[in-house]
C-alpha positions in Angstrom: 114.0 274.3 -5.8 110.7 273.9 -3.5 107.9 275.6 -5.0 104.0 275.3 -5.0 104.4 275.0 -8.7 107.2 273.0 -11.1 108.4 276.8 -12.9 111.2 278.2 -12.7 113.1 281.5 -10.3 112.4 283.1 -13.8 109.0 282.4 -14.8 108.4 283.5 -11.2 108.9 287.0 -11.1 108.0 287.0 -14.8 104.3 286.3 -13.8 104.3 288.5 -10.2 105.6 291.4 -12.8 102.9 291.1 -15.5 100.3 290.7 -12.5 101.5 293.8 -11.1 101.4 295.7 -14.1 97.6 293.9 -15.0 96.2 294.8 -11.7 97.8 298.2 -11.4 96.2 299.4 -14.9 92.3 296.9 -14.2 92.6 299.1 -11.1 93.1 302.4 -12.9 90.6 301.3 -15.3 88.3 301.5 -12.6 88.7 304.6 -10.5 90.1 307.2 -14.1 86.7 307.9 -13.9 87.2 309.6 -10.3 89.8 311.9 -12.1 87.9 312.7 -15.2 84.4 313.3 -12.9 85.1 317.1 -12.4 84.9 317.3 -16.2 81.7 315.4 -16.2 79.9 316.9 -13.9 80.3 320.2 -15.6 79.5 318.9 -18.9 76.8 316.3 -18.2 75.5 318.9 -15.4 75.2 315.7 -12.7 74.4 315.6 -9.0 76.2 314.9 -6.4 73.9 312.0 -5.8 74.3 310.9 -9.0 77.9 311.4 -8.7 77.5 308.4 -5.5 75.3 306.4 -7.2 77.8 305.9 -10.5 80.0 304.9 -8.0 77.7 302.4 -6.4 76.7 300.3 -8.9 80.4 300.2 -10.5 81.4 298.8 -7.3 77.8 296.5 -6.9 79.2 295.2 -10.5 82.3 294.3 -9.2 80.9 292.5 -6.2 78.2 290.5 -8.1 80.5 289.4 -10.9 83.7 288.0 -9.0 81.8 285.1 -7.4 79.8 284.2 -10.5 83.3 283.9 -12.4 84.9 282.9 -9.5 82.2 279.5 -10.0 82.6 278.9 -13.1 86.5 279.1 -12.9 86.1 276.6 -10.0 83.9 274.3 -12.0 85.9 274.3 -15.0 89.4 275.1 -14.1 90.0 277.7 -16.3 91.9 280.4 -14.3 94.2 281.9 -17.8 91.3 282.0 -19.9 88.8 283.8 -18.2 91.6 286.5 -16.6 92.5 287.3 -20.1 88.5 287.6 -21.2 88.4 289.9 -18.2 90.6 292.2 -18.8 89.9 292.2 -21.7 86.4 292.9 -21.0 87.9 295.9 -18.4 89.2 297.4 -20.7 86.7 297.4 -23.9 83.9 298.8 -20.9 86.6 301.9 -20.0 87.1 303.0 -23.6 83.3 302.8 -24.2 83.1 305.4 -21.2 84.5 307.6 -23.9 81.1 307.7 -26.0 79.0 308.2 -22.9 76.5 311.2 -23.5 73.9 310.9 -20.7 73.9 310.1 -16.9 72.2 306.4 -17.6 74.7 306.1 -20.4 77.7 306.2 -17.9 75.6 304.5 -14.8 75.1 301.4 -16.9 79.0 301.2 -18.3 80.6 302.0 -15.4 78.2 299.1 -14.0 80.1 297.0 -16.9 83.4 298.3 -15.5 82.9 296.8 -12.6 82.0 293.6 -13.5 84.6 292.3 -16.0 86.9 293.9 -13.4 86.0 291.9 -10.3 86.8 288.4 -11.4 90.3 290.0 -12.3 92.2 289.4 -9.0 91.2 286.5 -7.7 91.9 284.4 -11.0 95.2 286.0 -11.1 96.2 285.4 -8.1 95.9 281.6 -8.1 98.6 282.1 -11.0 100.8 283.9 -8.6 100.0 281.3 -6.5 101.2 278.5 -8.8 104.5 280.3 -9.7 105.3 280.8 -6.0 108.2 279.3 -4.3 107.7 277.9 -1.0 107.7 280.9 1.3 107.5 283.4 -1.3 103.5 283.1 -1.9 103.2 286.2 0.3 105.6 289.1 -0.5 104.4 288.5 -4.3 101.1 289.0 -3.4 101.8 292.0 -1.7 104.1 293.1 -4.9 101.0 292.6 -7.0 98.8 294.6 -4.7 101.6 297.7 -4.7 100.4 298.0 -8.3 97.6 299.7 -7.5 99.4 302.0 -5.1 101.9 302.6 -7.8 99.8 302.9 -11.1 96.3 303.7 -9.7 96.6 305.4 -7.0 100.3 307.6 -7.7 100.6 307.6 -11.1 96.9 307.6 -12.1 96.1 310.8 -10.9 98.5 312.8 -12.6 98.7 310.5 -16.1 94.6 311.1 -16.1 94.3 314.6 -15.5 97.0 315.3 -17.8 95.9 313.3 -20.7 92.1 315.2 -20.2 94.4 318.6 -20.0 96.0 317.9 -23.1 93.6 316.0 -25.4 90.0 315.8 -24.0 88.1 313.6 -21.3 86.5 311.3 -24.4 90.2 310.2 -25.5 91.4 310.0 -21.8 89.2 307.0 -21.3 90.3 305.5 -24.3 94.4 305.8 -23.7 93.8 304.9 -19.8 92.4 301.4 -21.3 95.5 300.9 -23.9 98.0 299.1 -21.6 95.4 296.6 -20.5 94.4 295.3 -23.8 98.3 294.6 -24.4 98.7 293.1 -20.9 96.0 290.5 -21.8 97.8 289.8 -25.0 100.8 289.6 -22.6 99.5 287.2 -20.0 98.2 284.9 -23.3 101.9 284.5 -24.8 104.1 284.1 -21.1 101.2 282.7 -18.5 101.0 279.2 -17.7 97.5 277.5 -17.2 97.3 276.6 -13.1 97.7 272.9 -13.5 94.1 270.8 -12.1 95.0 268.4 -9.1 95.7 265.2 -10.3 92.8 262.9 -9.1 90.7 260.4 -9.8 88.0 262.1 -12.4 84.8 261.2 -10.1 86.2 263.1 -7.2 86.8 266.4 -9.5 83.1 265.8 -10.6 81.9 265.7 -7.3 83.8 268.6 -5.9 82.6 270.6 -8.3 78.8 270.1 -7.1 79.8 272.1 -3.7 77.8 275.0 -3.9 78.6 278.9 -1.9 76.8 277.1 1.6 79.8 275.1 1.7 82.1 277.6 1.3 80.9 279.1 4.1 81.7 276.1 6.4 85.2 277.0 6.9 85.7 279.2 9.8 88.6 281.3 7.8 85.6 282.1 5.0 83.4 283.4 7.7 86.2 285.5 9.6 87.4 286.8 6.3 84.2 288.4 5.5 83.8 290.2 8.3 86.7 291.7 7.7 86.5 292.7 4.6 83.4 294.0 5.2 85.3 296.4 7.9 88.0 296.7 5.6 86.2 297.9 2.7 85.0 300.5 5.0 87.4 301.8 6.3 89.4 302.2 3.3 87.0 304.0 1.2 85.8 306.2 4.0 89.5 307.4 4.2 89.8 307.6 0.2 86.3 309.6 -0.3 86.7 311.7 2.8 89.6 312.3 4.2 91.0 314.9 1.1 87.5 316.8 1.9 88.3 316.2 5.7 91.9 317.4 5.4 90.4 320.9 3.5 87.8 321.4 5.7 88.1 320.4 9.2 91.6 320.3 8.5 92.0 323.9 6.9 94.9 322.6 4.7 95.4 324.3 1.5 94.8 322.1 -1.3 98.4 322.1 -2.1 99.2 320.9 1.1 96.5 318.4 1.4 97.7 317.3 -1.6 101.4 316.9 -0.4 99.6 314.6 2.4 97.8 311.8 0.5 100.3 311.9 -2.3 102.9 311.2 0.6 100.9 309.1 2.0 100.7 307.2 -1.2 104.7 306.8 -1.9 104.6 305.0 1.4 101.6 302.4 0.5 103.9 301.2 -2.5 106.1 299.9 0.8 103.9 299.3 3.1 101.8 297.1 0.4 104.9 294.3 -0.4 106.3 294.8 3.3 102.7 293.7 5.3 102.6 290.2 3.4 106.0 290.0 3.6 106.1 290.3 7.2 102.9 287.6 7.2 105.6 285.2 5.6 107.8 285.5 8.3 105.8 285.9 11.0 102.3 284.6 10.4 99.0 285.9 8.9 97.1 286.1 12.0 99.7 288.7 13.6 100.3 290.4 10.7 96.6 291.3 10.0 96.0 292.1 13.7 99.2 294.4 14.4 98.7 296.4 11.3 94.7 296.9 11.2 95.2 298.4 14.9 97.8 300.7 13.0 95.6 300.9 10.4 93.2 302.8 12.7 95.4 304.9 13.8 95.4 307.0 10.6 91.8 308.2 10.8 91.9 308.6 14.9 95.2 310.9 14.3 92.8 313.0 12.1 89.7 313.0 14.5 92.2 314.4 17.4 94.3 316.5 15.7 93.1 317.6 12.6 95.2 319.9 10.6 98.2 319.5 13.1 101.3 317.3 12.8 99.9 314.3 14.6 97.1 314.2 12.4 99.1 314.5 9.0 102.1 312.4 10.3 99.4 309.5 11.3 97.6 309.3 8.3 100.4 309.2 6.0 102.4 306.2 7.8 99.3 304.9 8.6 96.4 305.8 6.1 97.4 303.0 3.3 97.4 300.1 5.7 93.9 299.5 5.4 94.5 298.1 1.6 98.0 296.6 2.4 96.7 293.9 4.6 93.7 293.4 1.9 95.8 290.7 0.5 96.2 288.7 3.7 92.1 287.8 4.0 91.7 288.4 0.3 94.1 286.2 -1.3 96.3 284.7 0.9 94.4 282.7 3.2 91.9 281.7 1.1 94.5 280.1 -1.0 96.2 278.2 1.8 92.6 277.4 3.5 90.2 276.4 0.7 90.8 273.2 -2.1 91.9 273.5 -5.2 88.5 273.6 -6.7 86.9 276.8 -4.1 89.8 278.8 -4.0 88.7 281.4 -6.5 85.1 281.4 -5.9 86.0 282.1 -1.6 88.6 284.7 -2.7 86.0 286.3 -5.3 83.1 286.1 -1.9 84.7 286.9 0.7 86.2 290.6 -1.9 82.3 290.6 -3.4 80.3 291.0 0.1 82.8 293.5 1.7 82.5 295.8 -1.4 78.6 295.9 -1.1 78.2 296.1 2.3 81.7 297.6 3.3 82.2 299.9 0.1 78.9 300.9 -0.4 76.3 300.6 2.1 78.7 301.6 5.2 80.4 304.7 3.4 77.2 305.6 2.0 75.6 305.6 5.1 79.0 307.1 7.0 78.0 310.2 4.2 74.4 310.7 5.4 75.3 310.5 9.2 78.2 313.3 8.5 75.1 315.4 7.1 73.6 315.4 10.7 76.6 314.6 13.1 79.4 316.5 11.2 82.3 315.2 8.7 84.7 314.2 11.7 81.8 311.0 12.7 83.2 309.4 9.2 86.9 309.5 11.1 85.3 307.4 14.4 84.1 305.2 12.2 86.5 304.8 10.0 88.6 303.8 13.5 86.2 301.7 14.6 86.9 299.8 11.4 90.1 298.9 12.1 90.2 297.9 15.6 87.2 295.7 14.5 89.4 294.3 12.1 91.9 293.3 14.7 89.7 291.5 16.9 88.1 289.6 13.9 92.1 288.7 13.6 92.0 286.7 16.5 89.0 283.9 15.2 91.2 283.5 12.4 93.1 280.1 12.1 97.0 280.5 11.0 97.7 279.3 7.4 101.1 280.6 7.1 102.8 277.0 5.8 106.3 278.2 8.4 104.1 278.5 11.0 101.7 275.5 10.6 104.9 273.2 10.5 106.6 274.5 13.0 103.3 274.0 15.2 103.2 270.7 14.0 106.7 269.8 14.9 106.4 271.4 18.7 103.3 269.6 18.9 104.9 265.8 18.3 108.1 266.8 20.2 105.4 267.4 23.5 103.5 263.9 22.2 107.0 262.2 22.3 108.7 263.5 25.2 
């Protein structure tokens, strides 16, 4: 059997479902708090600014943190250990949100949420990665990535709110962070360590002195964090606004708008293993470029026809494309672009910048340019997003192994004949 790693069919899937499972729960570690806020906001009596600003530095703690691990997992090829600390970490941060009794309180351990949750997918994906069979490196990526479609973002909602309906927001934080502290126990007993290159010991030293300026020497690096940048900001503009866009400008019923992004959802758990899936087969530079000009297609639908069939039909084949091809710039093609030693830190970089400037500056400033323009500007620019994401596609360089080869072998057969 050809693999990137020496494991088995077995151990294979093992790992992809454990990852799954990890990332689905980090994930809904990190947004339960979106769930519970309602409850919050009543009892802790906060703002709507406040409200944002929780947000913003959770996700400012996510971005900081996953290149400084992303370094020092780099430096000293630890990829198991520090996943497990992470998590770990997640999920000690979540269950202290339980004892929160002030604004500042939560603002500074939802900040600690973020950060032992950044780190989290870039270290586990260069297990995946290991694990992978040759050709295979993409759909389980994308399988990983469904978790947070499944978990966080289908089952989350209703496990949450019920849990706070039935015992009280203080315990909901608590059992939220349960199957996270077992996963980490679960990764320790079954994962592998990623093995370290075998080279001479003076060129591992020497690698390890490459610093984040030469990261940013490969092209892909660059691309990628434009993209996620856009990415990032077109996501969340859809995931903050569109329910409140839907209501509004929409004039949906909650019930219905509710039937839309849950629908919506069911078909993210597909879209999210079928995107890098279809990059295995067909490239990652297509794949990224076809489906972030669907992607786009989701918010324009709602811009020209809100409230009508177009509109609701749009977002909900569309809407969860934005985070289906994350894995493609994320992951992916870091992975098959960078060394050994960078791989983490680029994946952790390229995720770290698009959450502060993508997730937080751009929807934060899509919110104060609603206040003036009115809530359907968020829906241009959420558009915009995507078809900027496209055309970034086209400065990427292809990394898909199939593809490179296949180049490759067209490219001696023209030197030959």
């Amino acid at each position: 059997m050809e693999s990137l790693g020496s494991h088995s069919r077995s151990y294979e899937w093992e790992i992809v479902v454990i990852i799954f499972l990890t990332w689905g729960f980090v994930f809904l570690d990190r947004t339960a708090i979106s769930y519970i806020l309602p409850v919050l906001v009543d009892e802790m009596d906060l703002t709507a600014g406040q409200v944002g600003k929780i947000n913003m530095w959770q996700t400012i703690g996510y971005a900081l943190a996953g290149p400084i691990i992303g370094i020092i997992s780099d430096r000293t090829g630890k990829r198991k250990s520090l996943l497990i600390a992470m998590v770990i970490a997640t999920a000690i941060f979540s269950a202290l949100s339980a004892f929160a009794n002030s604004y500042g309180a939560l603002l500074v351990i939802r900040f600690l949420v973020g950060a032992a949750e950044g780190p989290i997918l870039p270290l586990a994906v260069t297990l995946v990665a290991a694990a992978s069979s040759t050709g295979r490196f993409g759909r389980n990526v994308g399988i990983v990535n469904a978790g947070v479609a499944v978990i966080s973002g289908t089952l989350g909602p209703t496990l949450t709110t019920q849990l706070v309906a039935i015992t009280n927001w203080h315990l909901a934080f608590v059992i939220v962070s349960l199957p996270s502290f077992i996963l980490a126990l679960i990764i320790w007993k079954v994962a592998i360590e990623v093995p370290v290159p075998n080279v001479q010991a003076s060129i591992i030293k020497e690698e390890k002195k490459v610093s984040l300026l030469e990261v940013l020497k490969y092209r892909n690096v660059v691309v990628s964090i434009f993209i996620s940048i856009s990415m990032m900001a077109g996501f969340w503009i859809l995931i903050v606004f569109a329910p409140l866009y839907l209501t509004t400008v929409g004039n949906l019923s909650m019930k219905n708008m509710g039937f839309v992004i849950s629908t919506m959802g069911i078909v993210t758990i597909c879209t999210s293993i079928l995107v890098p899936l279809f990059s295995d087969k067909f490239g990652r530079k297509p794949a990224l470029i076809i489906f972030a000009s669907l992607a786009g297609f989701a918010p324009l639908g709602l811009f020209l026809f809100p409230g009508g069939v177009i509109g609701n039909v749009a977002m909900i084949l569309c809407g969860g494309l934005f985070g289906a091809i994350a894995p493609i710039y994320m992951n992916i093609i870091p992975e098959e672009t960078m060394p050994p030693h960078l791989r983490a830190t680029t994946s952790a970089l390229i995720i770290g910048i698009g959450e502060i400037f993508g997730a937080a500056f751009v929807v934060g400033g899509a919110g104060t340019i609603a206040d003036f323009y009115g809530l359907p500007i968020v829906m241009i620019i959420a558009a915009a997003a995507g078809l900027l994401i496209a055309l970034l596609g086209f400065g990427l360089i292809e990394t898909n192994p199939r593809k490179k080869q296949k180049a490759a072998t067209i490219e001696s057969e023209a030197v030959i004949s």
